[in-house]
Every structure is written in C-alpha cells, then in structure tokens.
C-alpha positions as CSV (number, residue, x, y, z in Angstrom):
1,X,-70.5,12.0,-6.8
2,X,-67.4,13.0,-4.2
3,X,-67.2,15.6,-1.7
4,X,-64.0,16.7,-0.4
5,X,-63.1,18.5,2.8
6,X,-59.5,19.5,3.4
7,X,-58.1,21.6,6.5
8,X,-55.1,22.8,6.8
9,X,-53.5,25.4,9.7
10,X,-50.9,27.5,8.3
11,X,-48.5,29.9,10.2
12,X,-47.8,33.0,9.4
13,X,-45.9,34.6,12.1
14,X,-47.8,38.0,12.0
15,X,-51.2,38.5,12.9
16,X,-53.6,39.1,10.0
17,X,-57.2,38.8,8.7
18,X,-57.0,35.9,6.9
19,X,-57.2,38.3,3.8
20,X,-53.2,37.4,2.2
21,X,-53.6,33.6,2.8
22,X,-57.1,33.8,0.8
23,X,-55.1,36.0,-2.1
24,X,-52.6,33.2,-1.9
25,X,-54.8,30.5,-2.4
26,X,-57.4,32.1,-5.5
27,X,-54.1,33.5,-7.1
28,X,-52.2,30.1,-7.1
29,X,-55.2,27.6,-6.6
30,X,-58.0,28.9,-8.4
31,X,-56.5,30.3,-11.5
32,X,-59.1,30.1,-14.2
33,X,-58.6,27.5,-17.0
34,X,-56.1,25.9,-15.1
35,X,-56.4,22.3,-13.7
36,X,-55.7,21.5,-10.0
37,X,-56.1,19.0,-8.0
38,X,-60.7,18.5,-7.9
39,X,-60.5,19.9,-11.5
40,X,-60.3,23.2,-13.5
41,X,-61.1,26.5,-12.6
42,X,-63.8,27.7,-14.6
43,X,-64.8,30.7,-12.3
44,X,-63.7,32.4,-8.8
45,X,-65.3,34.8,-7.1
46,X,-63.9,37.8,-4.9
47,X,-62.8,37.2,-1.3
48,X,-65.1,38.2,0.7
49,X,-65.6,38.4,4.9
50,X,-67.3,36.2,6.3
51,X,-67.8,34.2,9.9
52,X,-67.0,30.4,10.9
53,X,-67.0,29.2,14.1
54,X,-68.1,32.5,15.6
55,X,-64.6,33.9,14.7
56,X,-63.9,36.5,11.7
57,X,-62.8,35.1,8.6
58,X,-62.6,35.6,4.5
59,X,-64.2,33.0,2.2
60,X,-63.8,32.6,-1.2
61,X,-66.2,30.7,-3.4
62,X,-65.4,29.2,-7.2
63,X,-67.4,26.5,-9.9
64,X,-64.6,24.3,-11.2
65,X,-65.0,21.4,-13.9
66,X,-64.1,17.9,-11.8
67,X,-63.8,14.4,-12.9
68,X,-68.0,13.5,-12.1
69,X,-68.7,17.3,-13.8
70,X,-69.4,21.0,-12.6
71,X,-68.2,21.2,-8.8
72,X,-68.5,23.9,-6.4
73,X,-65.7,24.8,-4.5
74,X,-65.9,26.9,-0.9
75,X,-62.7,28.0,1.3
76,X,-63.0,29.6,4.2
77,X,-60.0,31.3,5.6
78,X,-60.3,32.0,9.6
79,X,-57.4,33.5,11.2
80,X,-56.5,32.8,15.0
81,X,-53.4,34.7,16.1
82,X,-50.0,33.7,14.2
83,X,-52.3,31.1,12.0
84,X,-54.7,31.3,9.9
85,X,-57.0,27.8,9.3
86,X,-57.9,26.7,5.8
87,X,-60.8,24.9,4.9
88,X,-61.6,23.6,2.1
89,X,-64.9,21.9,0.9
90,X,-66.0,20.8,-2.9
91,X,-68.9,18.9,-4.2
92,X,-70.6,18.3,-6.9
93,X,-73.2,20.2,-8.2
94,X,-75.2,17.6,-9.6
95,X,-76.2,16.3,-5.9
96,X,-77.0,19.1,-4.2
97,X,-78.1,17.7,-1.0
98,X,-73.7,17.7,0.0
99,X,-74.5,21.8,-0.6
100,X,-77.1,21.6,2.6
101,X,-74.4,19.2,4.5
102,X,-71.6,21.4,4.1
103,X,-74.3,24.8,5.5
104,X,-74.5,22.3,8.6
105,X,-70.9,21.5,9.0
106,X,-70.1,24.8,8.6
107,X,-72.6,25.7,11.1
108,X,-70.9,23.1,13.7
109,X,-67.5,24.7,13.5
110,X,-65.9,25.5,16.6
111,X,-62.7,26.3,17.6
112,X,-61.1,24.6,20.9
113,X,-57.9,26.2,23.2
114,X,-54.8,24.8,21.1
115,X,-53.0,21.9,22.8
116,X,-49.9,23.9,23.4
117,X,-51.6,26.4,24.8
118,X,-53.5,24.7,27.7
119,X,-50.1,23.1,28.1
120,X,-48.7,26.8,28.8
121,X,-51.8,27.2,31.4
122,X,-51.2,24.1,33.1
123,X,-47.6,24.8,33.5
124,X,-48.1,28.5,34.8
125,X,-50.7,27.5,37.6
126,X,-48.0,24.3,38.6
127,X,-45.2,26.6,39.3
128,X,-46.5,29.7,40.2
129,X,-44.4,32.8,41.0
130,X,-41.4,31.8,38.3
131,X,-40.2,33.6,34.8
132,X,-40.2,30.6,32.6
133,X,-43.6,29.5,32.8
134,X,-45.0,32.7,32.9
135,X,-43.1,33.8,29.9
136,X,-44.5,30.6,28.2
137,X,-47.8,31.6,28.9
138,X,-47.6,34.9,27.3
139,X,-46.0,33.7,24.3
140,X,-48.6,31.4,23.7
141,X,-51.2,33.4,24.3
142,X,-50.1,36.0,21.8
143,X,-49.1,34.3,19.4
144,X,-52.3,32.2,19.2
145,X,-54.4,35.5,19.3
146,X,-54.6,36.6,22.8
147,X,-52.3,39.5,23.0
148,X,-54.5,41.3,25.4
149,X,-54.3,38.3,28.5
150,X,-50.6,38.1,27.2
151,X,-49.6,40.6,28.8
152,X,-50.5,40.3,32.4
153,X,-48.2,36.8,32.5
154,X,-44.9,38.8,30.4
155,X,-45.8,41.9,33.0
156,X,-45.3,39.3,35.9
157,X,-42.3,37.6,34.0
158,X,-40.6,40.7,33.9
159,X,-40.6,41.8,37.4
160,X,-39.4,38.4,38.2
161,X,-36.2,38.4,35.5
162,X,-35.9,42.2,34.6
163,X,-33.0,41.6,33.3
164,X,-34.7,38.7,30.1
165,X,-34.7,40.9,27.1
166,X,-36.6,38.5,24.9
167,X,-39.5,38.6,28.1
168,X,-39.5,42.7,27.0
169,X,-39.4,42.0,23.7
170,X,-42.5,39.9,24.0
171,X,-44.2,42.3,26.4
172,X,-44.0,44.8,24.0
173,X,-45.3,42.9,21.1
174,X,-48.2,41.9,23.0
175,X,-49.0,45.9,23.6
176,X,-49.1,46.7,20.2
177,X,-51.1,43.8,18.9
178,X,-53.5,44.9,21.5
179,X,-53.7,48.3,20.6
180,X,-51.9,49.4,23.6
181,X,-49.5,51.3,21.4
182,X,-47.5,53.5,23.9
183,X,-47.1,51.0,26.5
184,X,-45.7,49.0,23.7
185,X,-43.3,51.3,22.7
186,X,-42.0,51.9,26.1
187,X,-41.6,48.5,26.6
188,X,-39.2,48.3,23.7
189,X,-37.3,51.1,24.4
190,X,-36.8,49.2,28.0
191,X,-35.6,46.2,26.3
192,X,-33.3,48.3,24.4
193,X,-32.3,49.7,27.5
194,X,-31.1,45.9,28.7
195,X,-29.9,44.8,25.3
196,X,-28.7,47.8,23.2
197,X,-27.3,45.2,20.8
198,X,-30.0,42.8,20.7
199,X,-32.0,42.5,17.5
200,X,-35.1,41.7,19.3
201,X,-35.5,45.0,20.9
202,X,-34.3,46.9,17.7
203,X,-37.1,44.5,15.9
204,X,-39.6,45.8,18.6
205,X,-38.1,49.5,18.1
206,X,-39.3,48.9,14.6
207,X,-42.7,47.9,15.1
208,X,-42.9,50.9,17.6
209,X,-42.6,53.7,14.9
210,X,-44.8,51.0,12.7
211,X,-47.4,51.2,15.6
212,X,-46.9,55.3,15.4
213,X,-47.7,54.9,11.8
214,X,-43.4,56.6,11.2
215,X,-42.6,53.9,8.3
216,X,-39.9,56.4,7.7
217,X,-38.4,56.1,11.3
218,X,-39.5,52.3,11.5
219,X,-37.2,51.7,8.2
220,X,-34.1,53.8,9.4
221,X,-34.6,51.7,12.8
222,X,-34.3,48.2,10.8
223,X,-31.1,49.2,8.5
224,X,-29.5,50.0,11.6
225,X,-30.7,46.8,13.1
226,X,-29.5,44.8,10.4
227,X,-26.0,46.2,10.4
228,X,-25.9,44.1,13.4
229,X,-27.1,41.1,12.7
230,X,-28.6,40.7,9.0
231,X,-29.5,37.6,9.3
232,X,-31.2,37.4,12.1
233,X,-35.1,35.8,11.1
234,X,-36.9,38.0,13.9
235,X,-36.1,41.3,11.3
236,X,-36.9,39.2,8.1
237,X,-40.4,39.3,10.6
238,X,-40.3,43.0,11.3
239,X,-39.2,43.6,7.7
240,X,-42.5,42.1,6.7
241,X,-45.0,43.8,8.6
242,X,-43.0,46.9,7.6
243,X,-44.2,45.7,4.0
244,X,-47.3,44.9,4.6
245,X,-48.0,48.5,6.3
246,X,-46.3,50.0,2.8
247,X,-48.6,47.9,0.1
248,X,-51.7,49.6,-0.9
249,X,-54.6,46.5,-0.4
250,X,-55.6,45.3,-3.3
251,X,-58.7,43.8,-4.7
C-alpha cells in the first residue's frame, strides 16, 4: 500500500480563513465520480475548522477508490497571512496503521518565521533609523500574518519619508487587518492627501468604507479609482475583497 503527502503554499494576496482555498480544492479536486490523480472520488465530506500546528485552519476529509483500493484522503488548509498552506495526506485503508502515522505527523506540525521574513528582521536591526528597511519589515510582517507588529515599523517608516505614499498605503492596510479600523482609515485619507492620484491610496480609500462595512461608498470609491488607472492589479485586489464582503458564504 502507498501513502502520499503533498504540501503546497499558495498565495492569495488577501488575508482569509483558509475557507475559499478548501472550497477550491473539494469543488475541483474531490468531485464525486471523477478520477484525479490517487483515484476517484467516491465521497467528500464538508469543510470543517479545525487546528494544525497550533494555528486555525479548515480540513476537509473524503474516501476515494485508488490503484491498491478504498483510500482515505485528509487536507488540511492552514492560513498564515497572504497564504494559505495545503496539505495533503492519502493512504490506504486496508493498512491502517499509516491512519495512526499521519495523527502523529499531524501532531508534529509546526510552523517556523518564513525565510523572507527573518530576512526583513535582520535587515531592520542592521540599519536602524532608515525608511527602506523599516518599510520592508512591515510589509513582511503583514503580509505573512502579523499586521498588528506591522504597524509599529510603517509608523516609524513614515515619520522618516512622510512623503512615501506606498509606506501610507501599507500603514493603513496593516490597521484594518488588525482591526484598528479608524486609524486605518485615516491613514488612507493621509496617503490620499500625498498622492491624490495614486491608486494605492484610492485602493486603501476603498477598503476604508469596506472596513466601515459602506460597500456602497467602497464601490463608488473604486470606479473612480479605476478611471485613473484600470489596470492597475492593486484595485483588481481591492475589487476582490469588495467581492468577497458582497457574497453570502456558502456551504
């Protein structure tokens, strides 16, 4: 009998759940009485919340028809920031033994500081007192989850270069995804206040009214942003969270 583990980090570029990548995966993976690549989908169960790693996450279990017979199939989806991991075990269910091996791999998870990220630290503390590196920081440390400590480094960044829109911009996202929603929005409307054509503070204008819960305002805020630059990917962004605060969750 085989057992298979695949692990996979995907970004999103929006902070989430894990919930839409799980969706993604049952609806286009795990479609019953279809064949993919460890066998057919004979059943898949809901996705559910569960915990890996000591981080939040959605699992989704699902009994498939491999190559060596009936084989369970377990994904766990555990979101970190702009990413959400994907992990994949299968094994068959004849040998049952791989089903107490994956309860203690599972229980062995753990989830180190990204690479890039203790590069951003390492950088900051080397040149202390300077815009870049701080701004670095920040960005990583939002965008891998920490929104929160983000915002200390971009505060700092933007004393230093007060004139940076894309520092404001940043400062302002990192409020909001840390529920500092206010603080956020008056950090856009100071980036706006720098860059009154830049799509980046329009975006964060955007995300303000989202943040309010206005989808009304936030929409009439992107159509005006896209009448100056439509093809700018940071409103494509915006655009998306302004859908995902529209859709009605589903199952």
């Amino acid at each position: 009998g085989r057992a298979t583990l695949a692990a996979e980090a995907i970004e999103t570029g929006e902070p989430g759940d894990g919930t839409a990548q799980a969706r993604l995966f049952r609806d286009e993976a795990l479609v019953p009485g279809r064949a993919g690549p460890e066998g057919r989908t004979v059943s898949v169960g809901a996705v559910q919340p569960a915990s890996l790693g000591g981080r939040p996450a959605q699992r989704i279990r699902a009994e498939l028809d491999g190559v060596g017979g009936p084989t369970h199939l377990v994904a766990w989806f555990v979101p970190r920031g702009e990413w959400v991991y994907r992990i994949v075990f299968t094994w068959p269910q004849s040998y049952s033994g791989y089903g107490r091996v994956v309860e203690r791999m599972t229980a062995d998870v753990r989830f180190e500081e990204p690479a890039g990220l203790r590069v951003a630290r390492a950088r900051a503390l080397l040149v202390p007192g300077v815009a870049g590196p701080l701004r670095e920081l920040g960005h990583a440390l939002r965008r891998w989850g920490l929104p929160a400590d983000a915002v200390e480094p971009l505060a700092s960044a933007v004393r230093l270069a007060p004139a940076h829109v894309d520092t404001r911009v940043e400062l302002a996202r990192a409020f909001f995804e840390s529920g500092q929603v206010e603080e956020g929005c008056h950090a856009a409307a100071e980036a706006r206040v720098y860059g009154p054509s830049d799509t980046g503070a329009m975006e964060a204008g955007v995300r303000c009214e989202l943040a309010r819960g206005d989808t009304a305002r936030a929409l009439l805020r992107l159509e005006e942003a896209r009448r100056v630059d439509p093809r700018d990917p940071r409103l494509r962004a915006a655009e998306g969270a302004l859908k995902a605060a529209l859709e009605t969750p589903g199952p």
